[in-house]
C-alpha positions in Angstrom: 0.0 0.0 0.0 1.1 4.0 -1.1 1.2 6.4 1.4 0.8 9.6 0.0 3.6 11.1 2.4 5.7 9.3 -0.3 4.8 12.0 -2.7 8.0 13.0 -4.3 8.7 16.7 -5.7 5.4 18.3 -5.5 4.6 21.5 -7.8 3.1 24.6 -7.3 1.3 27.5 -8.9 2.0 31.1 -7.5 0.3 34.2 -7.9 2.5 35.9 -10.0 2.7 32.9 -12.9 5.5 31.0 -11.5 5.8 27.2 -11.2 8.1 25.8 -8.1 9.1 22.2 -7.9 9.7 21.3 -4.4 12.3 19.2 -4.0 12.6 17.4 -0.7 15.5 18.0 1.3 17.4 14.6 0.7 16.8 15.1 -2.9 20.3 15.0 -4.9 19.3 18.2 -6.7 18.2 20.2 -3.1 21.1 22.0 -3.1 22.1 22.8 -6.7 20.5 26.0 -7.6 20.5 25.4 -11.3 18.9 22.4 -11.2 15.8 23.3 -9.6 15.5 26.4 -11.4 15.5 23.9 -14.6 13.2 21.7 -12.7 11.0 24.3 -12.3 11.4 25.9 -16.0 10.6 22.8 -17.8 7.4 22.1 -15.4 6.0 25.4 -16.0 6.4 24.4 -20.0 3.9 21.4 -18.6 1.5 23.6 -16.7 1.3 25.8 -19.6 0.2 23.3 -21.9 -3.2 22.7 -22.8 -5.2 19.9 -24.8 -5.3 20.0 -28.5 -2.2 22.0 -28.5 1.3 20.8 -29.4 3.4 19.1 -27.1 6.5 21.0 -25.7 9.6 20.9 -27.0 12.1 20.7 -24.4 15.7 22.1 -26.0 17.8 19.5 -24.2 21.2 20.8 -22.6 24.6 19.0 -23.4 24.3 17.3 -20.1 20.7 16.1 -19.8 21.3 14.2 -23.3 24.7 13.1 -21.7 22.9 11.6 -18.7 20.2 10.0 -21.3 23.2 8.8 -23.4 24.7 7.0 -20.6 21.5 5.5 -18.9 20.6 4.4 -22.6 24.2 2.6 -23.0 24.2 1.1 -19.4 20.3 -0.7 -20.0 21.8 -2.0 -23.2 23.2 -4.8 -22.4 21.5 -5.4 -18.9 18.4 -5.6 -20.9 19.6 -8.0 -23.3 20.6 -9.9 -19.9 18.0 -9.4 -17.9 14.9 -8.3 -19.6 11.6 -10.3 -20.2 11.5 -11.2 -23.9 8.0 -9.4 -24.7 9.8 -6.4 -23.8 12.8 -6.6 -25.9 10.4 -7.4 -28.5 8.6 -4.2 -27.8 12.1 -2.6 -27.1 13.3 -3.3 -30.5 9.7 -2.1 -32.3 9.5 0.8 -30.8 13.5 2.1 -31.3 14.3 4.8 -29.0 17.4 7.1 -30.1 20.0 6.0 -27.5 21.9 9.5 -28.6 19.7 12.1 -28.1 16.6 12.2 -25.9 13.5 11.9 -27.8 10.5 14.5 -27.5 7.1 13.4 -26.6 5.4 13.9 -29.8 8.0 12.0 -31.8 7.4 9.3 -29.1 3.5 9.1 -29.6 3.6 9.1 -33.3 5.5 6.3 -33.2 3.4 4.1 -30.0 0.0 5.3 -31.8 1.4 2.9 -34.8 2.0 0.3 -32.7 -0.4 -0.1 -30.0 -2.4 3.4 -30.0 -0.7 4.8 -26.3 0.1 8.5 -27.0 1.9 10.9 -24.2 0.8 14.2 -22.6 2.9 16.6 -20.6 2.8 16.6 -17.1 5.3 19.1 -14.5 5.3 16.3 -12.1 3.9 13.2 -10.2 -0.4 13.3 -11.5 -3.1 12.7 -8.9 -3.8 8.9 -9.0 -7.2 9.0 -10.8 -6.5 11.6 -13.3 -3.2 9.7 -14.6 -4.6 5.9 -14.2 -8.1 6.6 -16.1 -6.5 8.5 -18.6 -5.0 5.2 -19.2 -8.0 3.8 -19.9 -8.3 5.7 -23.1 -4.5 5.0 -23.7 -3.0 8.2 -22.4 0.3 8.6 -21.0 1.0 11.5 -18.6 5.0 12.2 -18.7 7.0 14.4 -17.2 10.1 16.0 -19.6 12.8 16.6 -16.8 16.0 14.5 -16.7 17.5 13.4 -13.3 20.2 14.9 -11.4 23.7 14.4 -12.8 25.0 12.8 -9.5 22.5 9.8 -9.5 22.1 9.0 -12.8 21.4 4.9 -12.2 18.4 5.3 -10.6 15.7 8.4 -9.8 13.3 8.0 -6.8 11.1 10.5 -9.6 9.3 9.6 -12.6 11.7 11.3 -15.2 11.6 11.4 -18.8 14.2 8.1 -18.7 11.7 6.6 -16.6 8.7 7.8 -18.7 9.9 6.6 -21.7 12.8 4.4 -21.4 10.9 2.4 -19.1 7.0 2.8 -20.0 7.6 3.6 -23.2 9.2 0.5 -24.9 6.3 -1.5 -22.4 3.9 0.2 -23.8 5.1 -0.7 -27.6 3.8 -4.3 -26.5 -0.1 -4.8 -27.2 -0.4 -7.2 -24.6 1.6 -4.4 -22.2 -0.5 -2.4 -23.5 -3.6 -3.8 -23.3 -3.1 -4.3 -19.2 -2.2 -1.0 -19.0 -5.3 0.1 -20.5 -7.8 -2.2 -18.3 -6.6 -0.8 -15.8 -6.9 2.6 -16.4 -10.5 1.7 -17.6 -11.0 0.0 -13.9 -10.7 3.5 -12.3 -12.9 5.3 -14.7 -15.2 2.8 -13.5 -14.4 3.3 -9.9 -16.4 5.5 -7.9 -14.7 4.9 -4.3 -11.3 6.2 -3.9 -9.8 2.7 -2.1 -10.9 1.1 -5.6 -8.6 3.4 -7.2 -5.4 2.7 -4.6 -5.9 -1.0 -5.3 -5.7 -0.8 -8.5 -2.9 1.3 -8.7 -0.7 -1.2 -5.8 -1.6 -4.1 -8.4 -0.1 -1.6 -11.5 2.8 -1.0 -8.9 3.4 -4.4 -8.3 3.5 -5.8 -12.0 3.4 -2.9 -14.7 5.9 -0.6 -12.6 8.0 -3.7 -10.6 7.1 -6.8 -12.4 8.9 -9.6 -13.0 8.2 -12.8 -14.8 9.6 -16.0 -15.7 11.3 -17.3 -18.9 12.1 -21.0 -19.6 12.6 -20.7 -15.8 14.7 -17.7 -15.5 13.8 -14.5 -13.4 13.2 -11.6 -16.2 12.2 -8.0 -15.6 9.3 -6.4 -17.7 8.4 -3.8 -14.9 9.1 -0.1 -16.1 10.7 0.7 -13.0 12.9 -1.8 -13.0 14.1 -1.8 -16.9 14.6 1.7 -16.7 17.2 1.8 -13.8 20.2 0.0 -14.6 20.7 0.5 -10.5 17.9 -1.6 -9.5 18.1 -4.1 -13.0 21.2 -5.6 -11.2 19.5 -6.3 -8.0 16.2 -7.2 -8.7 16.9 -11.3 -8.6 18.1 -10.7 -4.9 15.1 -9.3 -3.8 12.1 -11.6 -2.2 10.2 -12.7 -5.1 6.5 -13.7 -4.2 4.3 -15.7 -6.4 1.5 -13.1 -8.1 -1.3 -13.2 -5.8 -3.7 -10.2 -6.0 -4.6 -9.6 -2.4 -0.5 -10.2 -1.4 0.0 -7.0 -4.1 -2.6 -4.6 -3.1 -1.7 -5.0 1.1 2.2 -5.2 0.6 3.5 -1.9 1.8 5.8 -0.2 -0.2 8.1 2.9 -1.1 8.2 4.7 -4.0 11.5 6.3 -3.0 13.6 3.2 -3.0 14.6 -0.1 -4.3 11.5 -2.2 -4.2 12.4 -5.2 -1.4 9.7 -7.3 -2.3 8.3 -8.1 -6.0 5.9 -10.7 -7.3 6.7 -12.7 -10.5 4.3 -14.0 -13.3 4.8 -17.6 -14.9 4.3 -16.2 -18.0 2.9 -13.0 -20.4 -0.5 -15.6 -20.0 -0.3 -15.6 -16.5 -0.4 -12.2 -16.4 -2.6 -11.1 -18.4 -5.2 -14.1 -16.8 -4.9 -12.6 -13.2 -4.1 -8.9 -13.6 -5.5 -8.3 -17.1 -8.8 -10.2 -15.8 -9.0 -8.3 -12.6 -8.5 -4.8 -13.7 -11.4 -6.0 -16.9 -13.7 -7.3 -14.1 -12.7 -4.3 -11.2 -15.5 -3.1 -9.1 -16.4 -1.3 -6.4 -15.8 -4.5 -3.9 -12.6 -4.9 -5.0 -11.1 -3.3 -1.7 -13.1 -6.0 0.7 -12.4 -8.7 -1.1 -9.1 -8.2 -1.6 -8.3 -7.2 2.5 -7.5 -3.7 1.3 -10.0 -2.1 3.6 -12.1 -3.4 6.0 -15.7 -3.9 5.5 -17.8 -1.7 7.5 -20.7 -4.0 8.9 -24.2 -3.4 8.1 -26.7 -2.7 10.6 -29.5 -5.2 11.8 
């Protein structure tokens, strides 16, 4: 379960037009002046846009395309090692520059071909029911920043590596896609907000920090994990849990660190049979039958 103390780098609105990203104060970035007023730059270029209207273009400094350059080299061969098959498959359709960073619209054109996901801008982190419904009608909120130079293996922050390194080349699966979809089309449906948070602790635990098996090998498909070569190398180490839908939406965890505990799939089938089937079939007694929330008795 998300707490939403976890909340990473809020952003905020002020009277006089300007966007703030605040950083929390063991971010890597808290301290470097430039980077947060480039944080808070390329936000307000988010906040700024409006449906219907082009997507930004960020104009991508020397070292933001370094850090992408790098990240991109590093998940290279670590993916080839250590990535689930239908990703690489995906990987290899969708084909991500590895020397510059893409933009967003060059991004959607080329996911709308494949499997009809197409990205919007967002400053930051998006409310949990705005960004998983607009799933449902296969919408991406991304942000455009890049991580701090001094971490560059792995951000606690969805950042535009993460975005599209990670949930992009997923999302260039159809079956990936397709889960990612019902899901999003669960919490349109969903009219309480606990429905929402379980289906967003399943999504954590298998479309963010899935893994799943290959001719009996652990594999990663999770766009968390394949898009920090950090975690990529310790993922196998961690406790891996049999995918079990009430395990994933009570298993506490932390979106600011490695995840400790992940649950693995048999196969793209076994997936798509529990999670793609519970996210088509979500309702509004998901939470009690799943041990999310406790029932509230009736009266007599």
């Amino acid at each position: 379960m998300f707490e939403e103390a976890q909340l990473y780098s809020p952003v905020s609105h002020h009277d006089d037009g300007t966007v703030e990203v605040h950083l929390g104060a063991d971010h890597p970035g808290f301290h470097d002046a430039d980077y947060r007023a480039r944080r808070n730059a390329i936000a307000a270029r988010a906040v700024a846009w409006r449906p219907g209207e082009p997507l930004p273009r960020i104009d991508y400094t020397d070292g933001e395309t370094a850090i992408w350059c790098q990240v991109s080299a590093e998940l290279s061969e670590k993916h080839r090692r250590r990535a689930h098959p239908e990703y690489l498959a995906a990987k290899e359709r969708l084909g991500l520059p590895t020397d510059r960073i893409p933009q967003l619209d060059e991004v959607s054109v080329a996911l709308q071909a494949l499997t009809g996901f197409r990205y919007v801008a967002a400053p930051g982190l998006v409310e949990l029911r705005e960004f998983y419904s607009s799933l449902g009608d296969r919408v991406f909120h991304s942000t455009q920043y890049v991580r701090h130079p001094s971490q560059p293996l792995y951000t606690p922050e969805p950042d535009v590596i993460h975005e599209v390194l990670g949930h992009g080349n997923q999302l260039a699966s159809p079956r990936f896609a397709e889960v990612t979809r019902a899901a999003g089309a669960a919490v349109a449906r969903a009219e309480r907000a606990e429905t929402v948070q379980v289906i967003a602790d399943v999504f954590w635990f298998t479309m963010e920090f899935g893994v799943m098996y290959d001719r009996g090998e652990l594999k990663a498909y999770g766009a968390g994990i394949c898009s920090s070569y950090g975690e990529i190398d310790e993922f196998a180490e961690m406790e891996i849990r049999p995918l079990e839908l009430t395990a994933m939406a009570t298993q506490h965890y932390d979106i600011t660190t490695y995840q400790p505990v992940l649950f693995a799939a048999e196969s793209v089938d076994h997936l798509e049979d529990v999670v793609g089937a519970f996210f088509a079939g979500c309702d509004d007694d998901a939470p009690e039958r799943l041990g999310a929330v406790t029932a509230v008795p009736t009266g007599s």
